[in-house]
C-alpha positions as CSV (number, residue, x, y, z in Angstrom):
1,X,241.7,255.4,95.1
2,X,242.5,259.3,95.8
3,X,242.5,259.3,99.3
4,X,245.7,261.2,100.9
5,X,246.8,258.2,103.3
6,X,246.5,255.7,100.6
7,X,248.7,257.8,97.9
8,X,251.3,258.5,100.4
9,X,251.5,255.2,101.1
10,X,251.5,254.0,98.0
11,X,254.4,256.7,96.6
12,X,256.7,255.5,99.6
13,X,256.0,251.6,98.7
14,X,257.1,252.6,95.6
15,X,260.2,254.4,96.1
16,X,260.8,251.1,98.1
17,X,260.2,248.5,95.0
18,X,262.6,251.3,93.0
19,X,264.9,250.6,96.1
20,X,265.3,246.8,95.4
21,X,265.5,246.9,91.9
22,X,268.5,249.3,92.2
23,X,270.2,246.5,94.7
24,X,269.4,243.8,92.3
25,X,271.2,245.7,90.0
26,X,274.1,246.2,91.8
27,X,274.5,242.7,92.8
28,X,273.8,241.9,89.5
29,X,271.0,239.5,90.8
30,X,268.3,239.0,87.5
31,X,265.0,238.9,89.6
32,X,261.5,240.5,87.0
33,X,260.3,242.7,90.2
34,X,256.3,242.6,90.2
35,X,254.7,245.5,91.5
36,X,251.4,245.2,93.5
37,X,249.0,247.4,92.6
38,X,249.2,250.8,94.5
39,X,253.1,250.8,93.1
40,X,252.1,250.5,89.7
41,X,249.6,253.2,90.0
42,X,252.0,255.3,91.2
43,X,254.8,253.9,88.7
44,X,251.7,254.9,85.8
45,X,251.2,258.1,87.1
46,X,255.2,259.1,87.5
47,X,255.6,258.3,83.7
48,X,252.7,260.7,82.5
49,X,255.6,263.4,83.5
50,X,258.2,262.1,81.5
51,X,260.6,264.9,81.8
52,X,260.2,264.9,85.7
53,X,260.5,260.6,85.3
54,X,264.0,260.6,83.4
55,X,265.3,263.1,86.0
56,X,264.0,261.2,89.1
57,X,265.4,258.1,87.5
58,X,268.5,259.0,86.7
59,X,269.2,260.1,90.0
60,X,267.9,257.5,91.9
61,X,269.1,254.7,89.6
62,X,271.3,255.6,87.0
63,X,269.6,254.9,84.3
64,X,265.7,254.9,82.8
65,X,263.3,252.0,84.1
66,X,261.0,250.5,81.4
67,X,258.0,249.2,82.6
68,X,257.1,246.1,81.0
69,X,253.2,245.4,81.2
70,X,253.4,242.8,78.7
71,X,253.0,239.6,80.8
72,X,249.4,238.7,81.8
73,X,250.1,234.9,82.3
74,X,250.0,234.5,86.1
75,X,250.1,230.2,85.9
76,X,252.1,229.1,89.0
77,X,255.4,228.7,88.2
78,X,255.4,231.5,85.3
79,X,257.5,234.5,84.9
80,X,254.5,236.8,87.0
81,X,254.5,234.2,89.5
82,X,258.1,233.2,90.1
83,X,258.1,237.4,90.0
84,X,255.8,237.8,92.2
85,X,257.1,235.7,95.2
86,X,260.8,236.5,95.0
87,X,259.7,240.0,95.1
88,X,257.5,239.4,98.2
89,X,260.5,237.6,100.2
90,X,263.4,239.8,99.1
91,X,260.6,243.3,100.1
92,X,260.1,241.5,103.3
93,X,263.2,240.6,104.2
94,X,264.6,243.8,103.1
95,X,262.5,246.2,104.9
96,X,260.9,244.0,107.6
97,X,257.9,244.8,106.4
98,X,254.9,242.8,104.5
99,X,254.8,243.4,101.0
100,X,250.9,242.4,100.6
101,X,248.6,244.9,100.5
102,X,244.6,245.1,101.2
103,X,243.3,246.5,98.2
104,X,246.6,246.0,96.2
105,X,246.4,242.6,94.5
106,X,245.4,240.5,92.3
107,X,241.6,239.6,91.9
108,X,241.0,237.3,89.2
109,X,240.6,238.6,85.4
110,X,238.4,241.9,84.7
111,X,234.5,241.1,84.3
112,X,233.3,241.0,80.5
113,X,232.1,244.7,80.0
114,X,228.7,245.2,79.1
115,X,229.2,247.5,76.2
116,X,232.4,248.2,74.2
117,X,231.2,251.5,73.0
118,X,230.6,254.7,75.1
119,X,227.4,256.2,75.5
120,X,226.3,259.7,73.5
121,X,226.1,262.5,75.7
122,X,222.8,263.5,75.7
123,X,221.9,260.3,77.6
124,X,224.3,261.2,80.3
125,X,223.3,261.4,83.9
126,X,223.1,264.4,85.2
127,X,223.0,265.7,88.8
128,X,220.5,267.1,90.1
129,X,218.9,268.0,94.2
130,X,216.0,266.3,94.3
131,X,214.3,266.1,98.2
132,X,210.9,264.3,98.2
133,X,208.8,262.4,100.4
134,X,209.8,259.5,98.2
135,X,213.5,259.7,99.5
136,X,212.7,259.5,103.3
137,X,210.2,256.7,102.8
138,X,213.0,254.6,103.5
139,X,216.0,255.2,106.4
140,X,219.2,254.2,105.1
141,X,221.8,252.6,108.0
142,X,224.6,254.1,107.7
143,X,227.2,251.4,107.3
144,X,230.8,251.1,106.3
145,X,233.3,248.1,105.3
146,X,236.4,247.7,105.1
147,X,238.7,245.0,103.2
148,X,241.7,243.5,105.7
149,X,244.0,241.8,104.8
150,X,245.5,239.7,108.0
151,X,249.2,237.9,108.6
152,X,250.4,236.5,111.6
153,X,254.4,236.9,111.5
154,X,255.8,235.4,114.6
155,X,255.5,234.7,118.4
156,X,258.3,235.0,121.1
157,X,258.6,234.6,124.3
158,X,256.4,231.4,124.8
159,X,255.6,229.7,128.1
160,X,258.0,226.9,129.0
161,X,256.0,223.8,127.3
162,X,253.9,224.9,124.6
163,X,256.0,223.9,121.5
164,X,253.2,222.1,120.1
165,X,251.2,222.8,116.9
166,X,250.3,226.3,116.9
167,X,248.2,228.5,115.3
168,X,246.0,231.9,116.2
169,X,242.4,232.2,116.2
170,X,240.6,235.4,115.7
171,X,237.8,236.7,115.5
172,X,235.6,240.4,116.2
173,X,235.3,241.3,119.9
174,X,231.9,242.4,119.2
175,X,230.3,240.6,115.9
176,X,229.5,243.0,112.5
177,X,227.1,242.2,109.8
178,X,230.8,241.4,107.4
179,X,232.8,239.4,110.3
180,X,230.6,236.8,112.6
181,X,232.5,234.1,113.0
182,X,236.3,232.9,113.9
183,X,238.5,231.9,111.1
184,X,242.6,230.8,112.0
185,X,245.5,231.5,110.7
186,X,248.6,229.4,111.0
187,X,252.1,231.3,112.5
188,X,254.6,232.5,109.5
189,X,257.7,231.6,111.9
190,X,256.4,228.4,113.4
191,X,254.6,226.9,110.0
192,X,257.5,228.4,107.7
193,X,254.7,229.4,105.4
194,X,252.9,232.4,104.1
195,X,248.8,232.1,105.1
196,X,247.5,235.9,104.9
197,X,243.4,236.5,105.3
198,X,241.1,238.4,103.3
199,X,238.0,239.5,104.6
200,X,235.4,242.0,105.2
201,X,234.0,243.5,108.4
202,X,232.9,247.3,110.0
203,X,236.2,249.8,110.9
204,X,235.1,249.7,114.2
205,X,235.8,247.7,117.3
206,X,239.0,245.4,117.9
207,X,239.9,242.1,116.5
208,X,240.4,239.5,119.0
209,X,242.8,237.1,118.8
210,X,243.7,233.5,120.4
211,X,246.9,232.1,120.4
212,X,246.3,228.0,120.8
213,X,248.1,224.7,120.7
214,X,247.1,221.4,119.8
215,X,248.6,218.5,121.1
216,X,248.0,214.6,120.6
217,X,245.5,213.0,122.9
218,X,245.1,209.4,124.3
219,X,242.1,208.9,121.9
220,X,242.5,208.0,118.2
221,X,241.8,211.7,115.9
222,X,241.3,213.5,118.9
223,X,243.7,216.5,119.8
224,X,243.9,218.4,123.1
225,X,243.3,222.1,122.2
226,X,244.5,225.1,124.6
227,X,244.5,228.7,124.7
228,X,247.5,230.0,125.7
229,X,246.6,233.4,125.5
230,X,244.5,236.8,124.0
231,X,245.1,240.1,122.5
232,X,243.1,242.8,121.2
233,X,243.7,245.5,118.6
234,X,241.7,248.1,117.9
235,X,240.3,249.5,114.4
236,X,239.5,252.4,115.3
237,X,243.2,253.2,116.7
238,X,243.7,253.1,112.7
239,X,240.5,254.1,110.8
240,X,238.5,257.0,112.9
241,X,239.8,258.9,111.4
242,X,241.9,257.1,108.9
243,X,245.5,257.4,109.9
244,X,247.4,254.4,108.8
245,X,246.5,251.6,106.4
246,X,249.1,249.2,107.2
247,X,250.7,248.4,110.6
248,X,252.7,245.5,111.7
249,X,254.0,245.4,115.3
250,X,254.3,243.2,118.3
251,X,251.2,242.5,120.8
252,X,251.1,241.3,124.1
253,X,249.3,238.5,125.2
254,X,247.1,237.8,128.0
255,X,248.0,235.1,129.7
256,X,244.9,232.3,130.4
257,X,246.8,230.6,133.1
258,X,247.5,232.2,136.3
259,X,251.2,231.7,136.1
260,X,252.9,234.7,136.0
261,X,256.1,235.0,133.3
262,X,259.0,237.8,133.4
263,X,258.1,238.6,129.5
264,X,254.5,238.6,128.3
265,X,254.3,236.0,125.3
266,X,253.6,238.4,122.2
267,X,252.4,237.9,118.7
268,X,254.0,239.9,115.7
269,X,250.6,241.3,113.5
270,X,251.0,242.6,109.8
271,X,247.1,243.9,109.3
272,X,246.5,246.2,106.2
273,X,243.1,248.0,105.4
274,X,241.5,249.9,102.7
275,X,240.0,253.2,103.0
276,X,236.3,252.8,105.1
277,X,233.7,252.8,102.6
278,X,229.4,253.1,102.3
279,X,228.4,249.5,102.1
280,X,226.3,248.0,99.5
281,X,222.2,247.8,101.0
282,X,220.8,244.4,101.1
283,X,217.2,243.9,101.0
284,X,215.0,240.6,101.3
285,X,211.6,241.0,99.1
286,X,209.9,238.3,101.2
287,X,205.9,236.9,100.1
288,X,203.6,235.4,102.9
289,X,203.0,231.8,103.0
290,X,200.0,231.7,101.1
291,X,202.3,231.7,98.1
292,X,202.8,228.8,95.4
293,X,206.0,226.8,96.9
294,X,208.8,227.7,95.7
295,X,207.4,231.0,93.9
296,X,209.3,234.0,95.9
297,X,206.6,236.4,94.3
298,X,202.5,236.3,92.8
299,X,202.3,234.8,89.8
300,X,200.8,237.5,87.3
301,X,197.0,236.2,87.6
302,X,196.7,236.5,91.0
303,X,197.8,239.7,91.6
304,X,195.0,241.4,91.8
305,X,192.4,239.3,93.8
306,X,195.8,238.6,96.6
307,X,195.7,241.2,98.9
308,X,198.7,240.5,101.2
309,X,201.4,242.4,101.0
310,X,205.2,241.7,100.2
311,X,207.6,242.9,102.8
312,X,210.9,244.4,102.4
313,X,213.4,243.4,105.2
314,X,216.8,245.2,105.8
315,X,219.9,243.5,106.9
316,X,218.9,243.5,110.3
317,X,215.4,241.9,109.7
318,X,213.5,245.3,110.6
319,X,210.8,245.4,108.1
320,X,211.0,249.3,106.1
321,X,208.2,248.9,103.8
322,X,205.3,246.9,102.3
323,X,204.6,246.6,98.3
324,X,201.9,245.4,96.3
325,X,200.4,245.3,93.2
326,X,196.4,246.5,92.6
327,X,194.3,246.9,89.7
328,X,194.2,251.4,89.0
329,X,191.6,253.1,91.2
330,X,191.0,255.8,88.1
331,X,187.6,255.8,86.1
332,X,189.5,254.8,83.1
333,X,191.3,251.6,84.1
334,X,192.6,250.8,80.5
335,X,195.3,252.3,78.0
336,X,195.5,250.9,75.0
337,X,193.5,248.1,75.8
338,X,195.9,247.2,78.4
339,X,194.8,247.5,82.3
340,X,196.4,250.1,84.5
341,X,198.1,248.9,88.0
342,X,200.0,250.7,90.0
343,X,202.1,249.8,93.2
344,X,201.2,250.9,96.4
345,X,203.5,251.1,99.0
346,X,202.8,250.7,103.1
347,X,205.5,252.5,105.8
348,X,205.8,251.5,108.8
349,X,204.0,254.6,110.1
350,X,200.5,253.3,108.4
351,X,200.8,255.5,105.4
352,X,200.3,253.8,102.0
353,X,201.8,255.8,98.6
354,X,201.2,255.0,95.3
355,X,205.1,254.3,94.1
356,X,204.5,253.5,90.8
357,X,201.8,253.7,87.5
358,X,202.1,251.1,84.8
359,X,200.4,253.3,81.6
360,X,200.6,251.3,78.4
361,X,204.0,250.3,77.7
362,X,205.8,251.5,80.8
363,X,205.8,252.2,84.3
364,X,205.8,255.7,85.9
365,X,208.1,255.4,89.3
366,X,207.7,257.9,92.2
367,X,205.8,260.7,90.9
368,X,207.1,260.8,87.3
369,X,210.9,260.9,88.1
370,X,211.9,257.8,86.6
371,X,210.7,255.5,83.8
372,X,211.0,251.3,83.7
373,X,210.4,250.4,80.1
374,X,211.6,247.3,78.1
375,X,213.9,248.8,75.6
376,X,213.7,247.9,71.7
377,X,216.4,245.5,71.7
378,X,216.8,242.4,72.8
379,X,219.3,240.1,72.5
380,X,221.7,238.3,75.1
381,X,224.4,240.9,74.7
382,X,221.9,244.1,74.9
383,X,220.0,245.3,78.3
384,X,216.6,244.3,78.7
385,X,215.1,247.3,80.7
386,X,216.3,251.2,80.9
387,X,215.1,253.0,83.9
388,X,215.4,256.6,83.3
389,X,215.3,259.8,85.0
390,X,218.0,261.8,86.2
391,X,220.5,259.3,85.9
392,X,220.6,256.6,82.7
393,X,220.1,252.9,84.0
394,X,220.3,250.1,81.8
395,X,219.2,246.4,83.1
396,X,221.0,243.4,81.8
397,X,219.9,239.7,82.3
398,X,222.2,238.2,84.6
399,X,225.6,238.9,86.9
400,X,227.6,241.4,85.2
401,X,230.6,243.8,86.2
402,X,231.1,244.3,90.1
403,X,228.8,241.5,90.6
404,X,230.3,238.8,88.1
405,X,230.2,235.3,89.2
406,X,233.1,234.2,91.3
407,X,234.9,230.8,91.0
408,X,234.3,230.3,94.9
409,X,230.3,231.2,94.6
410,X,228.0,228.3,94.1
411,X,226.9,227.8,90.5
412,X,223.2,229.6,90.0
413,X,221.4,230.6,86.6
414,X,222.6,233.6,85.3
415,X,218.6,233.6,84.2
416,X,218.1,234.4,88.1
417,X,219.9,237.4,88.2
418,X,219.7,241.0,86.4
419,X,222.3,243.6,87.3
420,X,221.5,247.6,86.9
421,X,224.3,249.5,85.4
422,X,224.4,253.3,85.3
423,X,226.1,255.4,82.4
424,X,227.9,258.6,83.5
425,X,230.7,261.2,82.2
426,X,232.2,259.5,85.2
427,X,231.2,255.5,83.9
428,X,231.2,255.7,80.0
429,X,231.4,252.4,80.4
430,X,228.8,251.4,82.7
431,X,229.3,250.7,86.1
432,X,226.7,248.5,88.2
433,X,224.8,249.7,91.1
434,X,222.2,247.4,92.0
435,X,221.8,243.4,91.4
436,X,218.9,241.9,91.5
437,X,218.5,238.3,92.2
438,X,214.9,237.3,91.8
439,X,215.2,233.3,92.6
440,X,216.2,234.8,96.4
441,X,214.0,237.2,96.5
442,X,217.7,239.7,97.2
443,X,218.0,242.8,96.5
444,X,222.1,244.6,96.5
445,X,222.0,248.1,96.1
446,X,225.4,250.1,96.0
447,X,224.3,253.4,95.4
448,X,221.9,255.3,97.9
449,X,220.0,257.3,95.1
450,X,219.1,254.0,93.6
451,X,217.5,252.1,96.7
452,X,214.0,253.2,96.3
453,X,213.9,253.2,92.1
454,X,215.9,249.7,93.0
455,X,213.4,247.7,95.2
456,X,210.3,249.4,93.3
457,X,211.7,247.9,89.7
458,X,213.0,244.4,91.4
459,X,209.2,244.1,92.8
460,X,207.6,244.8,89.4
461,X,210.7,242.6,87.3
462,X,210.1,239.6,89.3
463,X,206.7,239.3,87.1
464,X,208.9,239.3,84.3
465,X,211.1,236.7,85.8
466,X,208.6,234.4,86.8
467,X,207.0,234.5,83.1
468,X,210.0,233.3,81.5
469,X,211.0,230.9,84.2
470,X,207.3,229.3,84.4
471,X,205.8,229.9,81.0
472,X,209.1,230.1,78.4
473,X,207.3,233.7,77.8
């Protein structure tokens, strides 16, 4: 994260974590302070001056801070854990101010890498300007997300009878394609414990909150439910442009009852964001009816006597393109002994465009600039496809990196799924950019240069898919 709000941010969070680990100190209190993780970036980045980090530290503390990074164990009740929360309540109740971060904590252990060696250089991606037809075949929305991280602190000033159970509803004003529904939170004063949500939505608009009570009713189970009152706050107050990434403060409530009160009942709200960014595309590969139940896509054999088409849908179901499969239109149909096909793809405008040749052993996308071929290897550990062109792809059978399997997500065949990493100077490593999920018919795509080369190789890899699922090839 290099953006200029977020770093200063993060530098005066962590002056503040130096702040209470000098008063521990002083009071002799033994507390293992845990940083979250914009402090220890900054903490990390301090000690690559060392010089500079031994002055600073002397000054401000007295002495040299070690930074132990040797605990990983974060079971409830262990050092990182007992850490963790005492550092969270002595923060809070030092500074007034919530110690949780969006974008700072913990997220589960780091997905298994795909490779443990870095690529050669002379497979490198390499930038290039290329503006084609190809590239405004499809209109990209553009769409950004943000990840919130929500607390309701406390209330004052409630109306005379409404001391029953509590707890705030909210929701957006105006529903995104990230945040459609209401979700609640309990009250941090009134429940006496910490309940903080994480979610997703666009950096626009307001978030609309409901302050209700519940209260017994004459009927067995049942509860009387009441709003008390609603309040608004508005993103983009925050994030266009981006000019805070954490704010907690006190909002007035509008009263739902006509009563008027001498102090408006108010809500204390602790929201933190990250910086806006692109969101991933999602596209939905769907087959007309005619279709084997169950199969998403044609079965190999009937490819070329089906003529209907397979539709591309965005995320708000506005179909973008059509694909399909036909037999080659040139004189010499056959390479090799193998038949030629390309795919042919239908805008929305009537034009159809041959997106991709399939000569031999490999397919030719969009005019020559990339290539999907199986590679030579194959193993469960090694990628099964490499699409290359002006960036190196590699496509491995199931969810891996960014799109590893949560613990909450329901449990799927990893055989459903292949994920497209790219190798850069930037990504040695790998990093993924497109998951393809053929069971679905779903199609993420993180990276605008890959959308096209994305869907066109999910259309033609679903073959592949439905081989091995059907037929054990």
């Amino acid at each position: 994260m290099n953006h200029e709000i977020f770093l200063g941010e993060a530098v005066a969070r962590y002056k503040g974590f130096l702040h209470l680990i000098k008063r521990n100190w002083e009071k002799s209190i033994k507390r293992f302070c845990v940083p979250t993780y914009d402090i220890d970036l900054i903490w990390h980045t301090h000690q690559l001056h060392p010089v500079t980090y031994c002055k600073d530290l002397n000054e401000s503390l007295g002495k040299i801070l070690e930074h132990d990074d040797m605990d990983s164990d974060r079971t409830k009740g262990k050092k990182l854990d007992v850490g963790f929360s005492g550092t969270t309540k002595q923060w809070e109740e030092t500074f007034g101010r919530r110690y949780w971060k969006a974008g700072a904590m913990y997220k589960g252990t780091a997905p298994a890498p795909v490779t443990t060696t870095l690529y050669p250089s002379n497979i490198m991606s390499r930038e290039i300007a290329v503006v084609n037809d190809f590239q405004k075949m499809i209109q990209l929305p553009e769409v950004k997300q943000v990840e919130v991280l929500l607390e309701i602190v406390g209330i004052k000033n409630l109306p005379d009878g409404c001391k029953e159970s509590l707890f705030v509803s909210f929701s957006k004003k105006q529903p995104d394609a990230f945040l459609n529904i209401k979700q609640k939170l309990t009250i941090l004063s009134e429940a006496g414990e910490k309940q903080v949500a994480s979610f997703q939505c666009e950096p626009t608009g307001e978030l609309f909150f409901e302050l209700v009570s519940q209260s017994p009713s004459n009927l067995p189970a049942v509860k009387k439910v009441r709003t008390i009152g609603t309040a608004l706050l508005s993103l983009d107050n925050f994030l266009n442009p981006v000019s805070r990434l954490a704010v907690e403060k006190w909002v007035e409530l509008l009263p739902s009852s006509r009563k008027v009160s001498s102090k408006p009942a108010c809500l204390r709200i602790a929201v933190s964001f990250t910086v806006p960014n692109q969101a991933p595309h999602v596209w939905h590969m769907v087959q007309p009816q005619s279709l084997l139940k169950g199969c998403l896509f044609q079965l190999p054999g009937r490819i070329q006597n089906n003529k209907s088409w397979t539709r591309v849908i965005n995320g708000t179901d506005s179909e973008v393109i059509r694909l399909q499969i036909r037999d080659s239109t040139e004189v010499k149909t056959k390479h090799q002994g193998i038949a030629k096909k390309d795919v042919i793809g239908l805008t929305e405008s009537g034009d159809t465009h041959t997106l991709a040749e399939f000569r031999g052993a490999k397919w030719s996308l969009m005019n020559s600039q990339w290539c999907l071929q199986r590679t030579k290897k194959f193993s469960e550990y090694d990628h099964l496809f490499e699409l290359v062109g002006h960036r190196m792809v590699n496509i491995f059978q199931g969810r891996r990196l960014d799109f590893e399997r949560k613990h909450c997500e329901k449990h799927r065949s990893e055989q459903d799924f292949m994920t497209a990493v790219e190798f850069s100077a930037e990504n040695p490593y790998g990093k993924a950019v497109a998951l393809l999920d053929f069971k679905s018919g779903f199609v993420r795509v993180k990276e605008d240069w890959m959308v096209l080369p994305g869907i066109i190789s999910a259309f033609i890899l679903s073959d592949t898919w439905k081989m091995v699922r059907y037929f054990g090839f």
